[in-house]
C-alpha positions as CSV (number, residue, x, y, z in Angstrom):
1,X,112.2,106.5,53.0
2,X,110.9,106.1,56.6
3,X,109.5,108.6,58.3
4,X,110.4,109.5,62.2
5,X,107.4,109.2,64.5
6,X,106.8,112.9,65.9
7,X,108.7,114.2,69.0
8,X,107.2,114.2,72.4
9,X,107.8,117.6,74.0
10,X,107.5,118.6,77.7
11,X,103.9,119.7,78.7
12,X,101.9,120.8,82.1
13,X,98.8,118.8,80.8
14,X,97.7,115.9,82.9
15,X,95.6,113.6,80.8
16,X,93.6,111.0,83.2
17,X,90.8,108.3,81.9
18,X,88.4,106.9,84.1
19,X,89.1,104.7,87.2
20,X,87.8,101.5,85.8
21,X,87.2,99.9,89.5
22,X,85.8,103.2,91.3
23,X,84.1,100.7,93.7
24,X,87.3,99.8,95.0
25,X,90.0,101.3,97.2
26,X,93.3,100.0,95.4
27,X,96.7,101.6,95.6
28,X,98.4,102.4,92.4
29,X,102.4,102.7,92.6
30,X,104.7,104.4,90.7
31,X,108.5,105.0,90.4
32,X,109.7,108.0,88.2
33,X,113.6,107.7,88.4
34,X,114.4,110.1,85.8
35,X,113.2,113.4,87.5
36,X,115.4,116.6,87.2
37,X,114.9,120.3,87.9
38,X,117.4,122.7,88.4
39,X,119.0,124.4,91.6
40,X,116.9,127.8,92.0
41,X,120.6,129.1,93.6
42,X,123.3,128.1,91.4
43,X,121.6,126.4,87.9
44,X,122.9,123.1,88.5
45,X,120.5,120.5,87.7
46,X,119.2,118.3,90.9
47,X,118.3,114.6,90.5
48,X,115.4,112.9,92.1
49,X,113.3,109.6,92.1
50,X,109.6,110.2,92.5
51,X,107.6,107.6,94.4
52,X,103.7,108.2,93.6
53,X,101.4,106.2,95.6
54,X,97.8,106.5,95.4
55,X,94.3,105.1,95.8
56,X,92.4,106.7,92.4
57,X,88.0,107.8,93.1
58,X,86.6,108.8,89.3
59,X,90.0,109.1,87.4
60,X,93.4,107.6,87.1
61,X,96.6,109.7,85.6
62,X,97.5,108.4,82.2
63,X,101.3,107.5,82.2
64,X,102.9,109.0,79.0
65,X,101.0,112.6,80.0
66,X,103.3,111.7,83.3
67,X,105.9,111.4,81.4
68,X,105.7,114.6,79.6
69,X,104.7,116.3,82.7
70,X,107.9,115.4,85.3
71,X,110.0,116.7,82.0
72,X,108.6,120.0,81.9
73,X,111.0,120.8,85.0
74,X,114.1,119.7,83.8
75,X,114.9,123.2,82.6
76,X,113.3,125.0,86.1
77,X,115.0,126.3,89.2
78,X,113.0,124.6,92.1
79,X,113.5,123.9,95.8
80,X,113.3,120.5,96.7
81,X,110.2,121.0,99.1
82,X,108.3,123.6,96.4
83,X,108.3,121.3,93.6
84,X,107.5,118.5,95.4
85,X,104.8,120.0,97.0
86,X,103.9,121.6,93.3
87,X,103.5,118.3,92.0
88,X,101.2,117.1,94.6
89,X,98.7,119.7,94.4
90,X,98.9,119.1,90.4
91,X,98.0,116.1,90.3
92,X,95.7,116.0,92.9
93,X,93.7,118.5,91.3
94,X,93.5,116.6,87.9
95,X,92.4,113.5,89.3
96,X,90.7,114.4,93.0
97,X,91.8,110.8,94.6
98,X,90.7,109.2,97.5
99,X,94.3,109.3,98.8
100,X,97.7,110.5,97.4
101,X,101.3,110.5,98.4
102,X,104.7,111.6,96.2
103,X,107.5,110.9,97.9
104,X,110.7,112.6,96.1
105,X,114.5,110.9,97.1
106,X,116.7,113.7,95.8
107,X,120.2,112.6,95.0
108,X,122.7,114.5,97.0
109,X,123.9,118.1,96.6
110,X,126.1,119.9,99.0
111,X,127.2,116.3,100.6
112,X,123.1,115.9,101.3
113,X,120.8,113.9,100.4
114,X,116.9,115.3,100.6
115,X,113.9,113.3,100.8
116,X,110.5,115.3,100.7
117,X,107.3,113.2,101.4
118,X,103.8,115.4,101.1
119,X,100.3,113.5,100.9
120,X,96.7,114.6,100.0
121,X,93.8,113.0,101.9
122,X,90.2,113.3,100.4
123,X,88.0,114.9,103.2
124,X,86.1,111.7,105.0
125,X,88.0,109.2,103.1
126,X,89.7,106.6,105.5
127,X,91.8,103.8,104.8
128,X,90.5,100.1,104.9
129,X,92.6,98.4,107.6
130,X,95.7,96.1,106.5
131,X,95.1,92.8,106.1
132,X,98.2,90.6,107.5
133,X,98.8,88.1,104.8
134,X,101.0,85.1,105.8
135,X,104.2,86.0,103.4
136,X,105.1,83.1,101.2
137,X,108.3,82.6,100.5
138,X,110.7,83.8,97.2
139,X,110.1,81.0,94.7
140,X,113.5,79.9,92.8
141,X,111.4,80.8,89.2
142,X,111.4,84.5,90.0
143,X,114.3,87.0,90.3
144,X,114.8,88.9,93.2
C-alpha cells in the first residue's frame, strides 16, 4: 500500500532564499497562467495571466510558495486593479527588489478584456541601459 504525498493547500506565506548573484542587476520572468479570483459584484470567478518581472537585491521569491500564494484567491471577490495592486505590494515587501513589475491580462468579462500593469522601483535604484544585441536568427533545431 502506497501512500499519497500530502496536499498542498493555499497560503499567504511568501517563502524567498537568497539572491545568489546580488552583485548583479538580472531580470527574473515569470508567467502565472492559472490565476483566478472571484467577481467582488456577482461571484463569478475572473481569469487572469500574471506576468512578474523583476530584478531581485538580497532575496528571490521561491516558486512553489508562489504557487500556493496566487491560489489563495481563487475563492476571493477582488477588483481587477485591487488585487493586482495587492499582489505587488506583497511581494515587494517579502523580497524588497531592486525593481518589480506584475502585469495581470484578465480574460474578458462583460465583453472586456482588462489588463492592470503596477511596478515598484527601489528608491535610487536605476536601470543599467539596454544593450542592442545584433538578433541572430531562429535556428531550424529549435521550436518556435
Amino acid at each position: 500500500m502506497s501512500t499519497l504525498p500530502s496536499k498542498a493547500v493555499p497560503s499567504k506565506a511568501l517563502e524567498t532564499f537568497s539572491n545568489p548573484s546580488p552583485g548583479r542587476d538580472y531580470h527574473i520572468h515569470m508567467l502565472i497562467p492559472e490565476f483566478t479570483c472571484l467577481c467582488p459584484k456577482t461571484g463569478q470567478p475572473d481569469f487572469a495571466t500574471l506576468i512578474l518581472d523583476y530584478i531581485p537585491d538580497a532575496k528571490c521569491i521561491e516558486l512553489k510558495s508562489l504557487k500556493l500564494y496566487t491560489w489563495s484567491y481563487r475563492d476571493e471577490g477582488h477588483f481587477h486593479e485591487e488585487v493586482t495592486n495587492r499582489i505587488l505590494d506583497d511581494l515587494v515587501a517579502a523580497i524588497q527588489p531592486r525593481f518589480m513589475r506584475l502585469t495581470a491580462k484578465f480574460y474578458v468579462r462583460g465583453g472586456i478584456f482588462t489588463n492592470v500593469l503596477a511596478e515598484h522601483r527601489k528608491i535610487g535604484w536605476q536601470a543599467q541601459p539596454q544593450v542592442d544585441l545584433i538578433a541572430f536568427e531562429k535556428q531550424s533545431n529549435t521550436r518556435d
